[in-house]
C-alpha positions, 0 to 999 in steps of 0.5 A: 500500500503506497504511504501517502506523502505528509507535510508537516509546518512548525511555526517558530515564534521570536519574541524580542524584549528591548531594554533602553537606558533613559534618564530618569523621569525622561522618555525619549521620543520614538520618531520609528516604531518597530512593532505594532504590539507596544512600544518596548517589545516585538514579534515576528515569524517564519515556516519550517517544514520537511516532506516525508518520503513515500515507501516504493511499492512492488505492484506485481511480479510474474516468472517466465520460462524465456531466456534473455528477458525476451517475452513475446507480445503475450507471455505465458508465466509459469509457476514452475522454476527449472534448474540449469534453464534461464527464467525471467522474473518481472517485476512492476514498481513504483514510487510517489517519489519517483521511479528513479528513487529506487536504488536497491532490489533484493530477491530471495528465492527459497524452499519454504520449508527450509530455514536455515542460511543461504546455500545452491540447494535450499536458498539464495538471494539477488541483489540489484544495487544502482550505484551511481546510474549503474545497476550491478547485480549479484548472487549471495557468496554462497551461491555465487561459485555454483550453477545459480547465475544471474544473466547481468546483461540481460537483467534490467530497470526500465523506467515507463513514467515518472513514477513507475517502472520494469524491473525484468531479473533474468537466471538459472535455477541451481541444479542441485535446488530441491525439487518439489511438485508440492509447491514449496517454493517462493519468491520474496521481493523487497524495493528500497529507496534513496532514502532506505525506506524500504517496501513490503515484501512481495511474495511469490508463493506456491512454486514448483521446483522441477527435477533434475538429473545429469551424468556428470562424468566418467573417469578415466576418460574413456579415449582408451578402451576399458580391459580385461586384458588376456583371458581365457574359456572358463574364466571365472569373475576376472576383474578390470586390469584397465583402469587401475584398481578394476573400477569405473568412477561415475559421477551424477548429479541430481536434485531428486531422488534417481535411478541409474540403469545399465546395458550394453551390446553383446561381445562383438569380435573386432576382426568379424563382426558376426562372431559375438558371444552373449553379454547377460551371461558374461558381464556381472556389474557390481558397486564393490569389489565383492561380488561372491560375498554370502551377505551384501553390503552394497547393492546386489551384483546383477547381469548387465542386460543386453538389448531394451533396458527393461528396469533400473537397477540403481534405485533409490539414490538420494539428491545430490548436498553438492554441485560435485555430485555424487560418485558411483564406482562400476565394477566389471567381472568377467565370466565364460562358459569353458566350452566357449566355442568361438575363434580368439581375438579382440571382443569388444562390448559398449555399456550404456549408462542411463539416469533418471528421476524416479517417480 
């Protein structure tokens, strides 16, 4: 609600009491008189007043899915923030005193059910500071060195009249920020003025967060082939001798709970390509190095599954607390038949690796 403007008078009254020294019994003439009121005394007065600053209001804000601040002539909003994807927030201010009185915009986007400091997955603040005509815009420290980004080039403060104007913030959502389809987001916007009054909080409330997921890395890089070097028929469990210490680093990142699935193509001999020996039957993947152990401590060792993949087999992995992700180590185990009836040479086989949000 925009304070109406108030206008204070202070009347100051000087009185002034003139002393004369005259001889006694002798009053001299008085050819000026200096006040009306007598003869010995005067008065007179004059105004004092200040104007009372009117508190800048937020009229509304709306969030676009558009990147650059580039919305079209009849822009669809969404309630929806979506991580690792430019949005665009507008913002319609004003203040009585004018526009170009606003010199601070602060925005906080957060998980309402969280309430602790700032941080990539829960909370963040952008701060808009007009220095000197110059507009600068920021992340909180916290935030500033991860995925959240405020597009500085494209984020503007648009005066339309004298006392009103466009405020468009365009960012990316973090790619660890929770997700929530139960609308536990919102957007707190607060306006301050040259004279640091401040407007009320403005709040979009009800927001969704959507999931994200993302295979980060796998390391070592394979530019060169994963082995198991020189095996023969009957071999039985033979671990990685490439890389060192028989295992693959996977690394995800997530801000949902997810599931990792994996299958491949069957062997294929490099020097005749219809020679191929079954990989469901061969190729165990395990997360440990263990995997003939009676109990297991890890997930359960499976065959890798040639062809469609019918089921995830990595479930239930919790979101990811930092933007280094989460890191997997993929054991490979090698078995064949001793019958195996098939010339020697190079087989070769490609692991697909898949993630995805779990519902």
């Amino acid at each position: 609600m925009e304070m109406k403007r108030a206008l204070f008078l202070c009347s100051l009254v000087l009185v002034l009491v003139l002393g004369f020294a005259v001889p006694f019994g002798h009053v001299p003439p008085f050819k000026k008189t200096l006040f009306a009121l007598a003869a010995d005394q005067g008065s007179s007065s004059f105004t004092v007043n200040f104007t009372l600053s009117s508190a800048p209001v937020v009229v509304n804000a709306s969030l676009y899915e558009y990147d650059d601040g580039i919305l079209p002539a009849n822009p669809t909003n969404t309630s929806t923030l979506t991580p690792a994807d430019e949005m665009t927030l507008v913002i319609g201010a004003c203040d009585s005193d004018g526009f170009n009185t606003i010199v601070n915009v602060t925005v906080i986007i957060y998980n309402s059910s969280y309430t602790g400091s700032e941080n990539p997955a829960q909370k963040v603040v952008i701060t808009g500071i007009n220095e000197s005509g110059t507009w600068n815009w920021s992340l909180n420290a916290g935030v500033s060195q991860t995925s959240w980004d405020i597009d500085t080039e494209n984020t503007t403060v648009t005066q339309v009249n004298s006392t009103y104007g466009e405020i468009k913030v365009v960012f990316t959502p973090g790619k660890i920020a929770r997700a929530s389809s139960t609308g536990e987001w919102c957007i707190d916007i607060i306006i301050e003025d040259a004279q640091g009054v401040r407007s009320d909080t403005y709040t979009l409330s009800s927001l969704n967060m959507a999931p994200y997921v993302e295979i980060l890395a796998i390391s070592p890089s394979p530019t060169v082939d994963f082995t198991f070097g020189l095996v023969g028929p009957g071999v039985q469990n033979a671990s990685l001798t490439y890389p060192e210490g028989g295992y693959i680093n996977l690394t995800v990142i997530a801000n949902c709970i997810h599931q990792i699935g994996f299958n491949a193509t069957n062997w294929v001999n490099t020097e005749n390509s219809t020679i191929t020996i079954g990989v469901n039957t061969t190729l165990l993947l395990d997360d440990d190095a263990y995997p003939e152990e009676s109990t297991e401590t890890g997930r359960p060792p499976f065959w890798v599954p040639n062809g469609t993949l019918s089921a995830y087999q990595w479930t239930d992995l919790p979101p990811s607390n930092t933007e280094d992700g989460d890191t997997y180590k993929i054991y490979l185990y090698l078995s064949l038949p001793s019958n195996l009836d098939v010339p020697p040479g190079v087989y070769k086989t490609t692991i697909y690796v898949f993630i995805k949000v779990q519902s």
